[in-house]
RODO-2510 file (C-alpha; in nm, 4 decimals, decimal comma):
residues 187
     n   res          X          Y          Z
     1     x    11,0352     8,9227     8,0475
     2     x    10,9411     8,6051     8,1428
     3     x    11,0628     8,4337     8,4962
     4     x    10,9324     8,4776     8,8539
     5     x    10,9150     8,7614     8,9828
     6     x    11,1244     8,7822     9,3408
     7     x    11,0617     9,0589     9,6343
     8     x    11,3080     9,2526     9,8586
     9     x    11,1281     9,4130    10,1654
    10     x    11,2717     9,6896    10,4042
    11     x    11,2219     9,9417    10,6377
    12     x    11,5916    10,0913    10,5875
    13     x    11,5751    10,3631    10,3102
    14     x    11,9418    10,3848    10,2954
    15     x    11,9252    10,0333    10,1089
    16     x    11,6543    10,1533     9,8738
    17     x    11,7275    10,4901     9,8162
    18     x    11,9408    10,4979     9,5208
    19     x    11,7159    10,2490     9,3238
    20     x    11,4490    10,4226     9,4085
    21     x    11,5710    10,7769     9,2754
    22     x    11,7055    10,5946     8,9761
    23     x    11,3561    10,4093     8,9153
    24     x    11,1621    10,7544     8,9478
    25     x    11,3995    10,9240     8,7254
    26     x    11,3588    10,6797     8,4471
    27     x    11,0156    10,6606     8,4741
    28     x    10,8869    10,9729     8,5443
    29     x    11,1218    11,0852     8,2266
    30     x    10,9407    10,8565     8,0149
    31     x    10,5994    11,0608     8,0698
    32     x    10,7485    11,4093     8,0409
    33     x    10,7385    11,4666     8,3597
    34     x    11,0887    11,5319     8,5091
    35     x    11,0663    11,9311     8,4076
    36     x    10,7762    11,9689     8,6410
    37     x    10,9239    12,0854     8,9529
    38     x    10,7018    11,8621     9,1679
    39     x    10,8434    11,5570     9,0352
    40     x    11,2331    11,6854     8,9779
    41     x    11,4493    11,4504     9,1509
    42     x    11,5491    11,6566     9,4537
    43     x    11,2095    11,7264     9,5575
    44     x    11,1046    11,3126     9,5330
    45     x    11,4093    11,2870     9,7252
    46     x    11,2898    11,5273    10,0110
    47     x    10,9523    11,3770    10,0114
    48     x    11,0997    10,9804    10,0658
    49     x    11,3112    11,1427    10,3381
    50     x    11,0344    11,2626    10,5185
    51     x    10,7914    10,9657    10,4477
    52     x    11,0272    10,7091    10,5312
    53     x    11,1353    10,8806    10,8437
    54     x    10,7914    10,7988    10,9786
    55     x    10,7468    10,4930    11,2249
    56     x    10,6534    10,1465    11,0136
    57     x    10,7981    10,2560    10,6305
    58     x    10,8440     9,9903    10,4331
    59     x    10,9270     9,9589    10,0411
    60     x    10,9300     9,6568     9,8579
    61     x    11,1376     9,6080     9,5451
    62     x    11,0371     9,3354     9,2716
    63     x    11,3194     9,1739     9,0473
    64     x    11,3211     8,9027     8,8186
    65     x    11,6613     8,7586     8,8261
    66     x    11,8999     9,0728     8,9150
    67     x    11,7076     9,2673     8,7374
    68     x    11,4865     9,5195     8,9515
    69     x    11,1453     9,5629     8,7736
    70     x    10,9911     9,8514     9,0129
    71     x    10,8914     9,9554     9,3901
    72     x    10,6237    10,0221     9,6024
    73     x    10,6677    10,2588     9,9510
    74     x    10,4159    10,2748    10,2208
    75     x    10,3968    10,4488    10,5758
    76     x    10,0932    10,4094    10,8422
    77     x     9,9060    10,7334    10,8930
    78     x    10,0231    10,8566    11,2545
    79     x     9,8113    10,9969    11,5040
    80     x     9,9478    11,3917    11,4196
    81     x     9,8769    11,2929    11,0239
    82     x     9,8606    11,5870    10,7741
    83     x     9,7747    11,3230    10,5236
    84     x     9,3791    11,4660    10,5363
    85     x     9,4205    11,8517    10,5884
    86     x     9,4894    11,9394    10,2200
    87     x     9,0980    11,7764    10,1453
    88     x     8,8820    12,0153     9,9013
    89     x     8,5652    11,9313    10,0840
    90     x     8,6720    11,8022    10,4840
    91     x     8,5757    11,4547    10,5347
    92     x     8,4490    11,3345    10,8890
    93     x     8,6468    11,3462    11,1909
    94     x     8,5722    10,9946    11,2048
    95     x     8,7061    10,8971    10,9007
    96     x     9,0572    11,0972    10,9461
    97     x     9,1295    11,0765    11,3026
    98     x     9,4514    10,8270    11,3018
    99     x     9,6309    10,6120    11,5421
   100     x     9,9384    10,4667    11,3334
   101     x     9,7048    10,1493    11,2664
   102     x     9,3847    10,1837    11,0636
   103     x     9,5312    10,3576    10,7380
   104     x     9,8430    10,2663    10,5301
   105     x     9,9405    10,5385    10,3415
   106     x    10,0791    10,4325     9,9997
   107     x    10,2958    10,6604     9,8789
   108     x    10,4394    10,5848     9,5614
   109     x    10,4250    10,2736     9,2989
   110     x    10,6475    10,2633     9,0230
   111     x    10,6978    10,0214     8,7453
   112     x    10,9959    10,0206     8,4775
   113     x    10,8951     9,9982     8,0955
   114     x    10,9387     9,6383     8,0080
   115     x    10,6965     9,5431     8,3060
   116     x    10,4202     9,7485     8,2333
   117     x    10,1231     9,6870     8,0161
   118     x     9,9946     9,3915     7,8913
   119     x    10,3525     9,2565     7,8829
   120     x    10,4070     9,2958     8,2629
   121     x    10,1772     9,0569     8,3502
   122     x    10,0331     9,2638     8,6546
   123     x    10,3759     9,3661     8,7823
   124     x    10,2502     9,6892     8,9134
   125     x     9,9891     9,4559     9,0809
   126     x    10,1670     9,1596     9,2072
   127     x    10,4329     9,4601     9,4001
   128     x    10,1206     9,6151     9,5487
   129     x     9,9443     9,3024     9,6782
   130     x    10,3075     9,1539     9,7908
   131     x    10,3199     9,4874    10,0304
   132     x     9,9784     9,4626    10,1295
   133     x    10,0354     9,1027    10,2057
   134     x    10,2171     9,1275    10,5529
   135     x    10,0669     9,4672    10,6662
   136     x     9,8270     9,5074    10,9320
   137     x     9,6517     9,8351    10,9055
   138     x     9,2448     9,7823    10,7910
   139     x     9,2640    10,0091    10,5195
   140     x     9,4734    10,1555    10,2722
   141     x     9,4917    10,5035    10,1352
   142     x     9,6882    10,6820     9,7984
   143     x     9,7089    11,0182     9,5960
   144     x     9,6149    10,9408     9,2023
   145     x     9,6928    11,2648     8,9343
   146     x     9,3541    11,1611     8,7422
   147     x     9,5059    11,3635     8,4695
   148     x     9,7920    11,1382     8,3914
   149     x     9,7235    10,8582     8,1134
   150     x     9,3794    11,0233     8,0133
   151     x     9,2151    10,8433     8,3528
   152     x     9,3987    10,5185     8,2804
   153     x     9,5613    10,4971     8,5810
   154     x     9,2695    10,6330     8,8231
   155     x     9,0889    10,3266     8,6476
   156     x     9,3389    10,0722     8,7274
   157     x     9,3574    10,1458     9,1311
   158     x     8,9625    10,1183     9,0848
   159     x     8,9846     9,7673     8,9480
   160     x     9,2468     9,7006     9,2512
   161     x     8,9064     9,8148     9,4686
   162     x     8,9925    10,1349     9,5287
   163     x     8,7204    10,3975     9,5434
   164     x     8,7809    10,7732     9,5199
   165     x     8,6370    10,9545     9,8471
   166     x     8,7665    11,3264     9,7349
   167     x     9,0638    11,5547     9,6316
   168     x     9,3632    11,7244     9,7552
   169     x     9,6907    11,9369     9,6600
   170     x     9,8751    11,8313     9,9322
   171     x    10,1861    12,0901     9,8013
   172     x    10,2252    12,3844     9,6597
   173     x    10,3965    12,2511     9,3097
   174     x    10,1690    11,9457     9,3223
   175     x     9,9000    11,8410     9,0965
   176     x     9,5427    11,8457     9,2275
   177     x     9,5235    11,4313     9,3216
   178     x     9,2070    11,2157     9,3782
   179     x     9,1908    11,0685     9,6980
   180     x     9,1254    10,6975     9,7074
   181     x     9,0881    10,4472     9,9821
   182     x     9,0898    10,0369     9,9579
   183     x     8,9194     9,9415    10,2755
   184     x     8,9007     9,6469    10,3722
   185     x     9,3231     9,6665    10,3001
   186     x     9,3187     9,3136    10,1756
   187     x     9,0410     9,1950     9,9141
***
């Protein structure tokens, strides 16, 4: 596991998209969580369609030597968002009016086995701040199942500097998420 971990950035999803459905397939199959329609491979697939379709996508891959380790997608929240309207409680127009610059939407984070944990070494991490690194929005928004892992993984975005500002089922078949925001984006 050891070696330095390299990054591939893009805004083309047709580079990406295969490792990316493989990645989530794997991954998601190692939780049990592949049966659940929400997270079935054709409806991941329709949901990076539409998010990288938006104006300033990007996904970064990590590797360490050929090997990819995981990914990290993100899209700015556009002026006509529907990123807020699935809120429990409405937040202030203030906070969720968008122009396609304040808010970075980050839509999905995945690490492969041998990279997570202790042994990863912050791999999860290190692909987050690497996408974070060359972005220019002030803040930075994402969807967290506080369910999943028993709260562990709510509690590591927190320790990124994420705080949790309310919830949302933003589909039908999804789970009930906690919205968090990072803001300032970098810290």
């Amino acid at each position: 596991m050891n070696g330095t971990i390299t990054y591939s950035r893009t805004g083309d999803v047709a580079l990406v998209r295969q490792l990316i459905l493989d990645i989530h397939v794997e991954v998601r199959g190692e939780f049990g969580l592949m049966d659940r329609p929400f997270y079935r491979r054709d409806r991941f697939d329709e949901r990076l369609t539409a998010y990288s379709s938006r104006p300033g996508w990007e996904a970064v891959v990590g590797y360490r030597g050929e090997e990819p380790i995981g990914y990290v997608f993100a899209v700015p929240l556009g002026e006509n968002t529907a990123w807020w309207s699935a809120e429990q409680e409405p937040l202030p127009d203030e906070y969720v009016n968008e122009d396609g610059e304040r808010t970075l939407a980050l839509n999905e984070i995945l690490v492969r086995r041998p990279w997570r944990g202790a042994q990863g070494q912050g791999a999860a991490r290190a692909l987050h701040e690497e996408l974070l690194s060359q972005r220019q929005e002030r803040r930075v928004t994402l969807l967290v199942n506080p369910a999943l892992s028993d709260g562990r993984l709510k509690a590591v975005y927190e320790s990124w500097g994420y705080k949790q500002i309310g919830r949302q089922q933003p589909f039908d078949d999804s789970p009930v998420f906690a919205t968090m925001v990072r803001d300032p984006l970098r810290q």
